[in-house]
SERO-4910 file (N, C-alpha, C, O; in steps of 0.05 Angstrom, whole numbers):
BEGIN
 pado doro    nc1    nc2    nc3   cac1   cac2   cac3    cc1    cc2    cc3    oc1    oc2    oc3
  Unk    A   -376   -250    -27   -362   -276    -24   -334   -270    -14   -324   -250    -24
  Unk    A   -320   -284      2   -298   -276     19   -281   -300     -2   -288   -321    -11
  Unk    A   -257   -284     -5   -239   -295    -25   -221   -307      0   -220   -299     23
  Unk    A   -207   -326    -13   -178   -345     -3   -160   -324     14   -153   -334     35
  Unk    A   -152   -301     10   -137   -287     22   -147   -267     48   -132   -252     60
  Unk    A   -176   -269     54   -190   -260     73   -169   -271     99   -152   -289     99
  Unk    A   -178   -252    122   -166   -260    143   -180   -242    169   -198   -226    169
  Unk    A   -164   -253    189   -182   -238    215   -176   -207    212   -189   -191    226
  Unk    A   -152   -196    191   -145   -176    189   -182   -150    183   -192   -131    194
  Unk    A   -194   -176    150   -212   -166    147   -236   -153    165   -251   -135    157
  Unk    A   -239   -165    195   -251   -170    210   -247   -148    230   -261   -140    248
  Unk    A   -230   -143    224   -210   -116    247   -224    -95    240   -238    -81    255
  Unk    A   -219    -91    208   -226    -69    192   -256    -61    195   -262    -38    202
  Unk    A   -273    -79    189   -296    -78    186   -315    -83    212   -337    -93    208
  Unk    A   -306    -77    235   -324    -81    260   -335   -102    269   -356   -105    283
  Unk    A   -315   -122    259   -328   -151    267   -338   -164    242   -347   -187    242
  Unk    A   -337   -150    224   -353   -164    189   -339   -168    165   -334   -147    152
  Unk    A   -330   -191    153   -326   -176    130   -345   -170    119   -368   -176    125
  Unk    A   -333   -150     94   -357   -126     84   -343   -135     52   -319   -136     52
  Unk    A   -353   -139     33   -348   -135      3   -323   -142      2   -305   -125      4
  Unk    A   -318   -168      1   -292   -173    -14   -290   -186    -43   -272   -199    -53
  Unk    A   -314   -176    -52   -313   -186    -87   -328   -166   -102   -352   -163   -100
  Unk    A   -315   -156   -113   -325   -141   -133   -313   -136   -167   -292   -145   -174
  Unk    A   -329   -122   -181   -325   -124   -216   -308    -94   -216   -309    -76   -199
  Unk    A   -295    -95   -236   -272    -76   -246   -279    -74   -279   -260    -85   -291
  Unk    A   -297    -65   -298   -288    -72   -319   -298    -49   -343   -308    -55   -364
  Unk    A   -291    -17   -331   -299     10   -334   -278      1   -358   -258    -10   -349
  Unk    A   -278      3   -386   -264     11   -408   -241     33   -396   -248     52   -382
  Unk    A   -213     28   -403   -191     46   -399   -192     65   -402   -184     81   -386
  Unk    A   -207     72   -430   -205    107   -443   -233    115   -436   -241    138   -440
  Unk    A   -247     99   -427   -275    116   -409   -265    124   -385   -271    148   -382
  Unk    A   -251    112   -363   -236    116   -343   -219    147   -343   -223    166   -328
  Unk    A   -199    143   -366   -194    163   -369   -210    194   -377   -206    217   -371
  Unk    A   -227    182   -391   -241    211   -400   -263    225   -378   -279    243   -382
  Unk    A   -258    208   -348   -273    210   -332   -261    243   -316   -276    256   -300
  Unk    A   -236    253   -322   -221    263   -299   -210    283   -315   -186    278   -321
  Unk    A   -222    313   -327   -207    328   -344   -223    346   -339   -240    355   -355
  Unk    A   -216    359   -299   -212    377   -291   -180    376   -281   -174    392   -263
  Unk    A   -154    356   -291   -129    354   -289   -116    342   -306   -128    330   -324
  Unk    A    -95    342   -305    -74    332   -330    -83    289   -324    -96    283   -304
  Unk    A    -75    273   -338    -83    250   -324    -59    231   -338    -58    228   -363
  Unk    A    -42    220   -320    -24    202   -330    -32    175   -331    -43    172   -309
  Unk    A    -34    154   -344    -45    135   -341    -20    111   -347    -11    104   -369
  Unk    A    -12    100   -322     -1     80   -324     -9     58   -313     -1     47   -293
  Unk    A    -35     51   -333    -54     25   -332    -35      7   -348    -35    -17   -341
  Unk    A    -23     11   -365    -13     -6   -389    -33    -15   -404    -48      3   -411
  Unk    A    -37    -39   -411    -72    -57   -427    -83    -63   -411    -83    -87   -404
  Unk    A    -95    -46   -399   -117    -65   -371   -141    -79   -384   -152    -72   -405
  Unk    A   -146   -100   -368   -163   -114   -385   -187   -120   -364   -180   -121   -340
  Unk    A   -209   -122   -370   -237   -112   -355   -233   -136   -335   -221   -156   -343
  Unk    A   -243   -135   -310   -240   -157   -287   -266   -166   -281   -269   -154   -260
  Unk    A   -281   -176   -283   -311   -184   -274   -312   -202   -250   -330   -218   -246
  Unk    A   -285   -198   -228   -290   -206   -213   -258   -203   -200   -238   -211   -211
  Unk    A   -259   -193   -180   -242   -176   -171   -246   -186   -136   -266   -182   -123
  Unk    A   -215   -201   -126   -223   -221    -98   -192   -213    -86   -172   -214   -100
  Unk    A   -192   -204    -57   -170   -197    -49   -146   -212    -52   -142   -236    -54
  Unk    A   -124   -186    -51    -92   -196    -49    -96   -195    -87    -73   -197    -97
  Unk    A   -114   -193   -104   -105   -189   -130   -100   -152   -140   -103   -133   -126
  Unk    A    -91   -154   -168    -87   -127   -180   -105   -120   -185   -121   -137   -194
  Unk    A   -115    -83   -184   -142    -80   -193   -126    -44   -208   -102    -39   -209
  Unk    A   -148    -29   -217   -137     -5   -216   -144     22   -192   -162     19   -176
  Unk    A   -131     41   -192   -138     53   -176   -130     83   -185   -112     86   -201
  Unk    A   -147    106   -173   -136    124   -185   -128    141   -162   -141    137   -142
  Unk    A   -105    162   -159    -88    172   -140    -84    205   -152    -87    211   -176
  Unk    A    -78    226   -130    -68    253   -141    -36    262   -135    -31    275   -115
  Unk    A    -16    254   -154      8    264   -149     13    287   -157     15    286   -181
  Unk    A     15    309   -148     13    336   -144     -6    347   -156    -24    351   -140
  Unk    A    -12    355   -181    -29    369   -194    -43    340   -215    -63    342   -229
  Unk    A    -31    319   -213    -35    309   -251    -57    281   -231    -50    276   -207
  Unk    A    -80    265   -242    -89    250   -238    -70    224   -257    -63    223   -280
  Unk    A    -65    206   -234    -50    177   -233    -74    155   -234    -92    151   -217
  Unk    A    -69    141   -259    -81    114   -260    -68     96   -255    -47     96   -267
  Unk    A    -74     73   -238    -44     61   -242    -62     26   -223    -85     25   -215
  Unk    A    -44      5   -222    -60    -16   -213    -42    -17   -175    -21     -5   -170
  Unk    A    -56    -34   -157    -47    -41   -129    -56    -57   -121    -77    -67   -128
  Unk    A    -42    -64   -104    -52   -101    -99    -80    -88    -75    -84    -65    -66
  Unk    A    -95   -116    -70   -117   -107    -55   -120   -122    -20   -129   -144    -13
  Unk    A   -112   -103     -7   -102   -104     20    -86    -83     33    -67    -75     18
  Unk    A    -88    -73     50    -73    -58     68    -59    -75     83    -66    -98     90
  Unk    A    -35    -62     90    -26    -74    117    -37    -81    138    -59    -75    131
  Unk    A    -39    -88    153    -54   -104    174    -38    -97    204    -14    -92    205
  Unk    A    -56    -96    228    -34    -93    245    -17   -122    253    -21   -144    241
  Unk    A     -4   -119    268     16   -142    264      5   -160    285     17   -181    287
  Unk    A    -12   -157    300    -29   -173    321    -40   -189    297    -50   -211    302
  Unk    A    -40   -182    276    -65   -202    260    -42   -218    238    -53   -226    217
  Unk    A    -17   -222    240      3   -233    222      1   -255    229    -15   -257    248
  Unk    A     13   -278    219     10   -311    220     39   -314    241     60   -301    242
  Unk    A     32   -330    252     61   -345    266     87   -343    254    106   -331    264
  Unk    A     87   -354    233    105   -347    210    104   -315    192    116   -310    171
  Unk    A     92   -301    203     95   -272    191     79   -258    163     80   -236    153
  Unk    A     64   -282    155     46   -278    135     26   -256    144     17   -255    167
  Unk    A     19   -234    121      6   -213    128    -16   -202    103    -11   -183     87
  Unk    A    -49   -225    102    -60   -225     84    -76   -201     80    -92   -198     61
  Unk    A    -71   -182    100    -80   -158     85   -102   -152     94   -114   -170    106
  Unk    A   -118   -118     89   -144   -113    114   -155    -96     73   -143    -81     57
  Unk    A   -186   -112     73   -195   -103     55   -211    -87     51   -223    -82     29
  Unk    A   -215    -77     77   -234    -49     78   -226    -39    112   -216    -51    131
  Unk    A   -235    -17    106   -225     -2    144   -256     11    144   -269     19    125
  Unk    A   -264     12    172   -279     20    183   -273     44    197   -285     66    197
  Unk    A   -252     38    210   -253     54    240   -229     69    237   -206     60    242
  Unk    A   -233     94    229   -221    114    209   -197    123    231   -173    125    225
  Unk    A   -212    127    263   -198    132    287   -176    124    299   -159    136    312
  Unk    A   -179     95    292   -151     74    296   -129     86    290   -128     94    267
  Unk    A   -110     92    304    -79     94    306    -64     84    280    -46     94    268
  Unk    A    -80     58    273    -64     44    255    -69     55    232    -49     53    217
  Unk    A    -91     69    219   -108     79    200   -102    110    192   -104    119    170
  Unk    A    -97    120    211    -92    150    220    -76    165    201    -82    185    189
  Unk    A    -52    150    202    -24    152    197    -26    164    164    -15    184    156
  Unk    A    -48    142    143    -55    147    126    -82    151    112    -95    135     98
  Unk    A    -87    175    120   -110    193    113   -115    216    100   -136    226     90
  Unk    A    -89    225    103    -75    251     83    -84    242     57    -89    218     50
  Unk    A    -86    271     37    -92    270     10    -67    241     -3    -73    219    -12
  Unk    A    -49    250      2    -14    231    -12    -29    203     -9    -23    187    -27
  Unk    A    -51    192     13    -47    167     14    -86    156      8    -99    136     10
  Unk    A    -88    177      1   -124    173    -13   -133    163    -44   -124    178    -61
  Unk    A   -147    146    -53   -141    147    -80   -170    134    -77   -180    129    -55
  Unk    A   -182    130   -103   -210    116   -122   -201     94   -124   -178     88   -122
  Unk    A   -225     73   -132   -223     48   -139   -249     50   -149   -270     56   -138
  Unk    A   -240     40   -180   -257     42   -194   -282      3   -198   -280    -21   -202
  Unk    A   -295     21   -194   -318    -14   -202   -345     -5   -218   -354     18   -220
  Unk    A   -353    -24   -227   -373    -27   -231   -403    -42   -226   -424    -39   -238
  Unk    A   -395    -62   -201   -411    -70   -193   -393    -87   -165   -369    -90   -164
  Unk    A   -412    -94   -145   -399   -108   -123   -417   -127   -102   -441   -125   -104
  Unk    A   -404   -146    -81   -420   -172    -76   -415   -175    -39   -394   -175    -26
  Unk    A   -439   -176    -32   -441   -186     -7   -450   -217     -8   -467   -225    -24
  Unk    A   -437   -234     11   -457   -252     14   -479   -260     27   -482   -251     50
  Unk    A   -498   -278     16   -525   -278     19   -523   -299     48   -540   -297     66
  Unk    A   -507   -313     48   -501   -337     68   -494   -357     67   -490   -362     43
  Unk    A   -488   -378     82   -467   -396     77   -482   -419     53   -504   -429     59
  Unk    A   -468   -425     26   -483   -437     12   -497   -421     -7   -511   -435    -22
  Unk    A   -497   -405    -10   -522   -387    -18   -506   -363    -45   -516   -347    -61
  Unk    A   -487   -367    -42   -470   -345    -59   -474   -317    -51   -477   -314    -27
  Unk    A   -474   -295    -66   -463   -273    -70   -497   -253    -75   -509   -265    -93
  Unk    A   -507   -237    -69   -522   -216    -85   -501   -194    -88   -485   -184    -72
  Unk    A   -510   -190   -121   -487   -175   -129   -506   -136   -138   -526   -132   -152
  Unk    A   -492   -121   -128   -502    -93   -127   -493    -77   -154   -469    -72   -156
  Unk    A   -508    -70   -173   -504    -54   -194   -522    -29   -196   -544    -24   -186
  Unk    A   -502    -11   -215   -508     18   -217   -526     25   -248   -516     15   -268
  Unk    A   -547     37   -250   -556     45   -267   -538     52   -290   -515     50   -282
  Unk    A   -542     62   -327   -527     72   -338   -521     98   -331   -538    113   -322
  Unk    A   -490    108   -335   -484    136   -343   -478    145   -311   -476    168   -306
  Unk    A   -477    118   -282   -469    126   -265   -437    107   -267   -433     86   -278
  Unk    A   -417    125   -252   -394    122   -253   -384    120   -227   -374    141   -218
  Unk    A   -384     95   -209   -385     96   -186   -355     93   -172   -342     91   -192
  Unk    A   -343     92   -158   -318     87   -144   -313     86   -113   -323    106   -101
  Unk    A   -303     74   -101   -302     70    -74   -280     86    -63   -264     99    -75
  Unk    A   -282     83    -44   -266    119    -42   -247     97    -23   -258     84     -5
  Unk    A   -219     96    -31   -196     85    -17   -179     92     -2   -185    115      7
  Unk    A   -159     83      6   -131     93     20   -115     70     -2   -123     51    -15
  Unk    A    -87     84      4    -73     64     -8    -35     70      1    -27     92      8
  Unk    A    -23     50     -2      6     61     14     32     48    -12     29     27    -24
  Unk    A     51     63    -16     72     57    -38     83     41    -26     86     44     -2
  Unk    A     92     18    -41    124     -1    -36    125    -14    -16    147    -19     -6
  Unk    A    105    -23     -4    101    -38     27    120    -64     25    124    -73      2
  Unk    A    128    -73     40    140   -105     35    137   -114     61    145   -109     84
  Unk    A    119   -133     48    111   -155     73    104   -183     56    101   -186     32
  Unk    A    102   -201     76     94   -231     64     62   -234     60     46   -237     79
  Unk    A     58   -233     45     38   -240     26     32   -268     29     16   -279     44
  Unk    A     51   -280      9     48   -306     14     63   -332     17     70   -342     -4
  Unk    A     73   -347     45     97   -360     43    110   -369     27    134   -372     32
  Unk    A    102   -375      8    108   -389    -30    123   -359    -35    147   -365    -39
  Unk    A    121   -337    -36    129   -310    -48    147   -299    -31    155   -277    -39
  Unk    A    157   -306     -9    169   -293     14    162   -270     16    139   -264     21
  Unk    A    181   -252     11    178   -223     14    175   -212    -12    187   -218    -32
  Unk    A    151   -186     -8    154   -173    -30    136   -154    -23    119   -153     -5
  Unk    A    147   -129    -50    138   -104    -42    115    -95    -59    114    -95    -83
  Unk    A     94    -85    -42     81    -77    -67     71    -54    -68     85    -37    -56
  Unk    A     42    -42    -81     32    -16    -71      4    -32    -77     -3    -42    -98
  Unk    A    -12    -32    -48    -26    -37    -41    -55    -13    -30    -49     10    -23
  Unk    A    -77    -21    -31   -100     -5    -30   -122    -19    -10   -122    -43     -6
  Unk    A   -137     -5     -1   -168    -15     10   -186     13      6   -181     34     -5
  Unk    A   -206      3     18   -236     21     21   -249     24     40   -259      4     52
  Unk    A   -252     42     47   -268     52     68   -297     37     69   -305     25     48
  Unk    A   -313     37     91   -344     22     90   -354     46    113   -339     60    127
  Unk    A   -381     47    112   -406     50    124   -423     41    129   -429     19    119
  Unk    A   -439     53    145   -463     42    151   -479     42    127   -479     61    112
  Unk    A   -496     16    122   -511     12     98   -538     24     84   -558     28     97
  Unk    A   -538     28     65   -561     41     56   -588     19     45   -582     -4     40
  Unk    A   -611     26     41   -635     15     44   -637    -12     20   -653    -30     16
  Unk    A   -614     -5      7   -608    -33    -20   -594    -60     -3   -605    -81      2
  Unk    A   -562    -49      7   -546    -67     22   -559    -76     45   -562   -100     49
  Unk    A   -571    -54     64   -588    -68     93   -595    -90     97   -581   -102    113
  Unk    A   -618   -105     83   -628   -127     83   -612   -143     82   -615   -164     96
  Unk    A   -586   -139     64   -578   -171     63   -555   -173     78   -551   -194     90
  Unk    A   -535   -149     80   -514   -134     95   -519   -117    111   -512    -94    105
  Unk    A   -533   -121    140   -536    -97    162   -515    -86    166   -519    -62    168
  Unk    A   -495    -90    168   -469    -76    183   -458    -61    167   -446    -41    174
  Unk    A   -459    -66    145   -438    -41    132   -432    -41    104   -424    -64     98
  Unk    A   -433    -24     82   -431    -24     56   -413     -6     45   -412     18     52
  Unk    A   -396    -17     26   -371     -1     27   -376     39     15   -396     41      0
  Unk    A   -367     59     19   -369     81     11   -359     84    -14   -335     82    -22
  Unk    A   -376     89    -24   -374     92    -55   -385    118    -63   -406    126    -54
  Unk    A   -370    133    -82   -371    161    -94   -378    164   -122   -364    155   -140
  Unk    A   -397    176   -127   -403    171   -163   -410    198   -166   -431    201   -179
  Unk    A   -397    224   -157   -393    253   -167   -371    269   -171   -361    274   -149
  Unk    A   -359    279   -187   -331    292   -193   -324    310   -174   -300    315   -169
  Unk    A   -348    324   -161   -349    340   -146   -334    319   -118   -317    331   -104
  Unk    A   -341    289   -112   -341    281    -93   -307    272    -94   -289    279    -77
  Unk    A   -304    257   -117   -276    249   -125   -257    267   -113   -239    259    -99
  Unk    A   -261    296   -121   -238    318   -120   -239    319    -95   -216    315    -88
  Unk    A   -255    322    -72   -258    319    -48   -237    297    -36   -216    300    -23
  Unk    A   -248    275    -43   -229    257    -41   -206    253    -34   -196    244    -13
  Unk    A   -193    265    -64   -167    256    -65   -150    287    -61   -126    289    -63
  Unk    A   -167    309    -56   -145    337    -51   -151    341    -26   -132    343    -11
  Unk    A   -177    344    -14   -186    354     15   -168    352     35   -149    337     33
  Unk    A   -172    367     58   -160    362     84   -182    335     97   -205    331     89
  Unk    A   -172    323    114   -187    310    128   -211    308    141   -223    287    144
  Unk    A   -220    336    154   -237    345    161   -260    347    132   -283    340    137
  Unk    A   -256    353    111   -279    347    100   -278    331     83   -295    331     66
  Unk    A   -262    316     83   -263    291     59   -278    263     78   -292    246     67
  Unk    A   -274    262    102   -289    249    120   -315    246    116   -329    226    123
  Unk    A   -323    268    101   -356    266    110   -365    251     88   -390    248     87
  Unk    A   -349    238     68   -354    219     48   -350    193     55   -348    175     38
  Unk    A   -346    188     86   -355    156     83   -382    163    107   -384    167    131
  Unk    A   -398    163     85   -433    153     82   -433    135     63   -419    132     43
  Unk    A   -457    118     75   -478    110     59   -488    118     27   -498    141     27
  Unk    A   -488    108      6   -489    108    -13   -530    125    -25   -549    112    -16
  Unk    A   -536    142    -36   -565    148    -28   -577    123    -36   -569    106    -53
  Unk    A   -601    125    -19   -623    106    -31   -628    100    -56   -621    115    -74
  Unk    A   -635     87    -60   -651     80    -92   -630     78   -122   -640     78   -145
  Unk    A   -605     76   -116   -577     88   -132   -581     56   -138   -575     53   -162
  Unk    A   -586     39   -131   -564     10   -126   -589    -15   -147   -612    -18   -138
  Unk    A   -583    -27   -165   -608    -48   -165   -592    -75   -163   -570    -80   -173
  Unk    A   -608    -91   -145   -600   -115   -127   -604   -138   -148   -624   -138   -162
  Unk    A   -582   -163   -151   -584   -181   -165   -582   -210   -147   -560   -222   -147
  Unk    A   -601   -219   -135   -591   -236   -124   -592   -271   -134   -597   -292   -123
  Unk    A   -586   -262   -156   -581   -292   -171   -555   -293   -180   -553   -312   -196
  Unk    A   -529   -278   -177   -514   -276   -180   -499   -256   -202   -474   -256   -204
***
């Protein structure tokens, strides 16, 4: 379901589609944490409180590597946008997934410093106009996360009511879809990581192989709810 703050930005990102702009957040804090102790882990979640529904331009959490120690911490949900896609008035609602890793605009931040997790637990394409959301969930004892970018202290207009403001903002990478999303989402399903092995990749790798994690999610991982 495409939230209020969607824009042609989303459309940039995703090859012509939006791709998953709603999804659930609501992994318990100290499960989160106890997820990541192959590193020291600072957690400045504060009381996060479980999200069961998670729609761009809001706070979510995300997890990041500042030198050695794993960072928990929350970012607004949007990337910068290029400025071809800003409002007349300068409003800049943000790109909620990137596709096209190649882009100039994208490039810039791909380094480990600007890679981080986003943690979920379940997430929503729509079915079509009218029709709501089929929502994609993970078996127990899988721990899934979308493998992000994210940039510190940005300040841009958000929202004319808010003028300017700064924030630290995040998105997610997408792919080509796997045999759950296909049917209902041909174009593209966001990349999602549910191995420690994959995580560390992630967020320490050089570019050259941390790339090879936006695939498709394996088959058979995903069970489909399409009643909401």
């Amino acid at each position: 379901m495409m939230g209020a703050a969607t824009s042609a930005a989303a459309f940039f990102a995703g090859g012509g589609t939006a791709v998953c702009n709603l999804y659930a957040a609501t992994m318990p804090q100290d499960a989160m944490r106890g997820l990541f102790d192959r590193r020291p882990v600072d957690d400045r979640l504060g009381n996060l409180e479980p999200k069961e529904q998670v729609y761009p331009d809001q706070d979510a959490p995300i997890v990041r590597l500042e030198s050695e120690t794993i960072v928990l911490q929350t970012a607004r949900w949007g990337l910068p946008s290029p400025k071809r896609h800003h409002s007349a008035s300068g409003i800049d609602r943000g790109v909620t997934n990137v596709r096209n890793t190649g882009s100039p605009h994208w490039r810039r931040w791909l380094g480990p410093e600007h890679r981080c997790l986003v943690p979920l637990t379940a997430f929503a394409e729509p079915l079509g106009k009218g029709r709501g959301s089929a929502w994609f969930r993970f078996p127990e004892g899988v721990a899934p996360m979308f493998a992000g970018i994210w940039v510190e202290r940005w300040t841009s207009i958000r929202k004319l009511k808010d003028g300017e403001t700064t924030d630290d903002l995040f998105a997610f990478l997408t792919t080509d879809p796997n045999a759950e999303v296909g049917p209902i989402h041909p174009k593209a399903m966001p990349a999602i990581l549910t191995e420690p092995d994959q995580w560390e990749t992630w967020l320490a790798a050089e570019w050259a192989e941390a790339k090879t994690l936006q695939r498709p999610l394996a088959d058979g991982l995903l069970e489909v709810d399409q009643h909401g």
